[in-house]
C-alpha positions in Angstrom: 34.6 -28.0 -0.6 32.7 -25.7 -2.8 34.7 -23.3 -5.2 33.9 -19.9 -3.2 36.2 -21.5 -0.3 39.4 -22.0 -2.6 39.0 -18.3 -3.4 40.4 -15.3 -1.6 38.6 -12.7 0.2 37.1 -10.0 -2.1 39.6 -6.9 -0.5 42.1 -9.6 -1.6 41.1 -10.2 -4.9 40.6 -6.1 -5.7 44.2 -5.0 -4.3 45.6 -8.1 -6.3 44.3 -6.9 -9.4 44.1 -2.6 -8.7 40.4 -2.6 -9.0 39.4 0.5 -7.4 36.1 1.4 -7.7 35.9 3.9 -10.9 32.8 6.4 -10.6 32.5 7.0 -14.2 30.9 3.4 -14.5 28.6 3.7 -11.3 30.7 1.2 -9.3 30.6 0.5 -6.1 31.2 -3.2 -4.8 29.3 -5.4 -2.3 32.1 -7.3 -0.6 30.6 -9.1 2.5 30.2 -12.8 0.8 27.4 -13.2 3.3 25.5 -10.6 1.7 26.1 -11.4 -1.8 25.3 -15.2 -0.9 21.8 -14.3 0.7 21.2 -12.0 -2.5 21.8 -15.2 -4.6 19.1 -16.9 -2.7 16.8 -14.9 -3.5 16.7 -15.7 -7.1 14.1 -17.8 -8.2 14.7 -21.8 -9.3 18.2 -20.7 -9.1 20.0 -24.9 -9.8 17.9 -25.1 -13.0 18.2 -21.8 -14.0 21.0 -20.0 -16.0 21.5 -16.6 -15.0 22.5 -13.3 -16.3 24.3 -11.1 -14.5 25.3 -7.4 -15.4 28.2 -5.7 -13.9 29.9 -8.2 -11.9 32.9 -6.1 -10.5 35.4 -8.4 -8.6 33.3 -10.9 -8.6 31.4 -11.3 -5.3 27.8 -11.7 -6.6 29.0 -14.6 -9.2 30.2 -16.4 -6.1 27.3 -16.3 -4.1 25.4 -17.2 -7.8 27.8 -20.2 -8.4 28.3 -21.0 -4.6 24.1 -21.0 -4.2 23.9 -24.0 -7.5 23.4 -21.5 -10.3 23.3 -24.0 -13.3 25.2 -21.1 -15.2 26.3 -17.6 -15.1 26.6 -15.4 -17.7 28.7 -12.1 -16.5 28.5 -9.3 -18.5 31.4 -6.9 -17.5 32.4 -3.2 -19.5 35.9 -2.6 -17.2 38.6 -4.8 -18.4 40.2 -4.8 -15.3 38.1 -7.2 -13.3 38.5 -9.7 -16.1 41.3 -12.0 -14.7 39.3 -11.7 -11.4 36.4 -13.1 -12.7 38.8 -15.8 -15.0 40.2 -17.0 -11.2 36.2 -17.3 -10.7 35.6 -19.2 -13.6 38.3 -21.6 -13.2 36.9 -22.5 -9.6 33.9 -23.7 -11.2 34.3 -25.5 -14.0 32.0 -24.8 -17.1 29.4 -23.2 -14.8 30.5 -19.4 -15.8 30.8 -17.1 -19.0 32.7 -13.7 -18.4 32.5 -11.4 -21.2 33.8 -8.3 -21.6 31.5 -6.0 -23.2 28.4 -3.3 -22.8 25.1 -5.5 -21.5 23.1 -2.9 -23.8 24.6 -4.0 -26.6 25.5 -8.0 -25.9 22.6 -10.6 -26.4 22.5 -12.9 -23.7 20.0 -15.6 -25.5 23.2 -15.9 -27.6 24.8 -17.8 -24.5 22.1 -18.8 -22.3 19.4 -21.4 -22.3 16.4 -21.2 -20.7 14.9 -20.9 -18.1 17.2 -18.0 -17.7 16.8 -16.0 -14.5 18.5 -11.9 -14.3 20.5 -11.3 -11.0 22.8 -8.1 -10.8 24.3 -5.0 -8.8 23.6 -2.6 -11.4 25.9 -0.2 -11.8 23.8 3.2 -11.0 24.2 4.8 -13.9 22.6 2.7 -16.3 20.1 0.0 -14.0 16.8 2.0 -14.4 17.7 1.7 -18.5 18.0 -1.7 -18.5 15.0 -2.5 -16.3 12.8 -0.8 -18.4 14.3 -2.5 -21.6 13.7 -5.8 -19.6 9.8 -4.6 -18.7 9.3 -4.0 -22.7 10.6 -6.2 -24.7 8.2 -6.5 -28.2 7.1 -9.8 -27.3 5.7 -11.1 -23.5 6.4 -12.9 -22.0 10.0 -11.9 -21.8 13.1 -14.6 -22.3 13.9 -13.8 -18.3 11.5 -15.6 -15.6 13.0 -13.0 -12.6 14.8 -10.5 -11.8 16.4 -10.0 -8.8 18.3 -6.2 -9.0 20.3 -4.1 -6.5 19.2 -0.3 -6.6 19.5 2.9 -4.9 16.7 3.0 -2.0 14.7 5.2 -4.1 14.5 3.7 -7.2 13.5 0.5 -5.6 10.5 2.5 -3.6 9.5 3.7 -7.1 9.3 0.1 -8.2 6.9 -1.2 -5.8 5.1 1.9 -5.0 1.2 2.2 -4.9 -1.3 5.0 -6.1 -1.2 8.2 -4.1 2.2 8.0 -2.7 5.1 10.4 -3.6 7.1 7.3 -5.4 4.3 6.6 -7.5 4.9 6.9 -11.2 6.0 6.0 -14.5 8.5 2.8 -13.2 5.8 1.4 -10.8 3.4 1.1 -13.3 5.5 -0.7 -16.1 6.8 -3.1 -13.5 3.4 -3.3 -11.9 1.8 -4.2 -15.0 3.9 -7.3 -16.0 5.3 -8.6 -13.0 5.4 -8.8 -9.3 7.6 -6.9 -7.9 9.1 -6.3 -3.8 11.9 -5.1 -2.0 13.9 -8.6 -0.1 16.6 -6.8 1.0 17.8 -3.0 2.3 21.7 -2.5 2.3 23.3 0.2 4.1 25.4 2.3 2.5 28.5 0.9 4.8 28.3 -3.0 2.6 29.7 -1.2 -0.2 33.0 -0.1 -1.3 33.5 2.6 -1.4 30.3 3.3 0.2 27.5 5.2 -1.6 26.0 8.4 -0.2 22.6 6.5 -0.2 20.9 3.1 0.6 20.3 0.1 -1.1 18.0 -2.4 -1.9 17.2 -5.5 -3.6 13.9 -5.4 -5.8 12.7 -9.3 -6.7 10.4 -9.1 -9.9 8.6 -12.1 -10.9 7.2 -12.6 -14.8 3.4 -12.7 -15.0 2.7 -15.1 -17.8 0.6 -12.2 -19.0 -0.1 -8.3 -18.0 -2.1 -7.8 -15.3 -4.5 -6.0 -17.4 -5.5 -5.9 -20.9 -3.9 -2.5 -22.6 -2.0 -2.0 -25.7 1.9 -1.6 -24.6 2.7 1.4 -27.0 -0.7 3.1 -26.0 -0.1 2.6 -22.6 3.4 3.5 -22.3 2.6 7.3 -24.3 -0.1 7.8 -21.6 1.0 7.4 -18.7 4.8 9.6 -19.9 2.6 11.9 -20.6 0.6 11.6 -17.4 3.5 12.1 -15.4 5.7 14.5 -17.5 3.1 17.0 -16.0 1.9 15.4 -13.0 0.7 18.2 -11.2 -1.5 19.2 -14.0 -5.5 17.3 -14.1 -5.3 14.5 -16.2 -7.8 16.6 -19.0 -5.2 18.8 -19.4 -2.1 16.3 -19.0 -3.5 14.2 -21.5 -5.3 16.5 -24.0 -2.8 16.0 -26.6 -4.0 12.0 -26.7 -7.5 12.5 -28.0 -9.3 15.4 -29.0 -12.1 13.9 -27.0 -10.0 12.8 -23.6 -12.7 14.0 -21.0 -15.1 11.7 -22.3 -13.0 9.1 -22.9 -11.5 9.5 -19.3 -14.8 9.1 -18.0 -15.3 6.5 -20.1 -12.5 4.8 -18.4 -13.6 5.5 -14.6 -11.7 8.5 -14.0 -12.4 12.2 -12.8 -10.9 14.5 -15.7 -10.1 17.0 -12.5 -7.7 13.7 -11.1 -3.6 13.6 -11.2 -1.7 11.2 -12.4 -0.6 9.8 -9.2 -4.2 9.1 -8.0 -4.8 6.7 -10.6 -4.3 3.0 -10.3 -2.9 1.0 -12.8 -6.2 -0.8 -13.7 -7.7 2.8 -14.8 -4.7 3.5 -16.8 -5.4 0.3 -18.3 -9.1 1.1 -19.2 -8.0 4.4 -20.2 -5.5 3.1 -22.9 -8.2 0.8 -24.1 -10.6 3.6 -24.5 -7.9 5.8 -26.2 -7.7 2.9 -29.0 -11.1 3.0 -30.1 -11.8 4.6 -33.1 
């Protein structure tokens, strides 16, 4: 019998230990064991993986983790309070999970994890768009993480996988885009959650690319296409003036009608652009 049928139900385990849902760290828990267990599977190479996971709550994505072959699990969790839940956790699988107790922007995980390490996690709303774009930039690529497989609001997630020309298109869909695959495996109504959020859910998959998808230089890059979409209804030769003295030639240098927005350009043309914008 595996450890997740030893332990009570989740509604259980949150009345046992007064864990209501506090909004002032973006919780809201997945309880349906179901759900958190087919999340799990979706995690890539998951028995020869460790995995982090951010914001565990009560514990019901852990179980799905640990109950799906996770090698380990690292949980990273800033509310005391769920901390003897996730010790009752622990204890059910022997040596297979960490708990600590602490802010996952300020904890390094390579401190407890060896690779291949794999990121799985209901980020709490308040900070998940943060730390996925700390995961998309690290100094060095590829990153210590292989994939990550996050639960965001509906929207967020559309702006991760969004294409050129729609209304999600931006500033997230190209730093994801650029380094990883990324698509949506799962949509949660608002209803899974408690208590339940006044939008839906969904779970973005991103896979590493062993390198970006294009050649560009990351610092480059990143200042061009903020600046891009700080003023995305403005054409890109005036959006961008402030990046070259010379941007309409070196926009058409790149492929790219001066007269164009932001979201009309792909992520390739960015790409040439930022090249074009380190030249001397």
């Amino acid at each position: 019998m595996s450890g997740i049928d030893t332990l009570p139900p989740l509604r259980e385990v949150i009345q046992t230990h007064g864990l209501s849902a506090r909004k002032s760290l973006g919780q809201n828990f997945l309880l349906d064991l179901n759900l958190t267990a087919k999340i799990a599977r979706n995690v890539a190479d998951l028995p020869n993986s460790d995995v982090l996971e951010i914001g565990p709550g009560p514990g019901g994505l852990t179980r799905g983790l640990l109950a799906e072959g996770a090698r380990k699990v690292l949980a990273i969790e800033k509310d005391t309070r769920c901390m003897p839940a996730l010790a009752e956790i622990a204890a059910a699988y022997p040596g297979r999970l960490e708990a600590i107790n602490g802010d996952a922007l300020e904890v390094d995980p390579l401190a407890h994890l060896t690779p291949p390490i794999q990121i799985a996690a209901n980020l709490p709303y308040n900070v998940g768009t943060e730390l996925l774009v700390r995961w998309l930039t690290p100094r060095d690529w590829p990153p210590f993480w292989q994939s990550l497989t996050l639960m965001f609001q509906k929207e967020v997630a559309e702006r991760i996988i969004a294409a050129p020309g729609s209304k999600a298109y931006g500033r997230l869909a190209l730093l994801a885009q650029w380094r990883a695959d990324a698509r949506i495996v799962m949509h949660l109504p608002p209803e899974a959650f408690s208590p339940p959020p006044k939008v839906h859910s969904a779970v973005v998959h991103l896979t590493a690319l062993p390198e970006p998808r294009f050649e560009a230089d990351a610092a480059i890059l990143s200042r061009i296409v903020a600046a891009a979409f700080n003023q995305r209804r403005k054409m890109l030769r005036a959006a961008l003036k402030g990046q070259a003295p010379d941007i309409q030639d070196r926009l058409l240098a790149a492929g790219i009608a001066p007269t164009e927005r932001a979201e009309q350009v792909s992520l390739e043309q960015f790409c040439a652009l930022a090249r074009e914008i380190a030249k001397p």
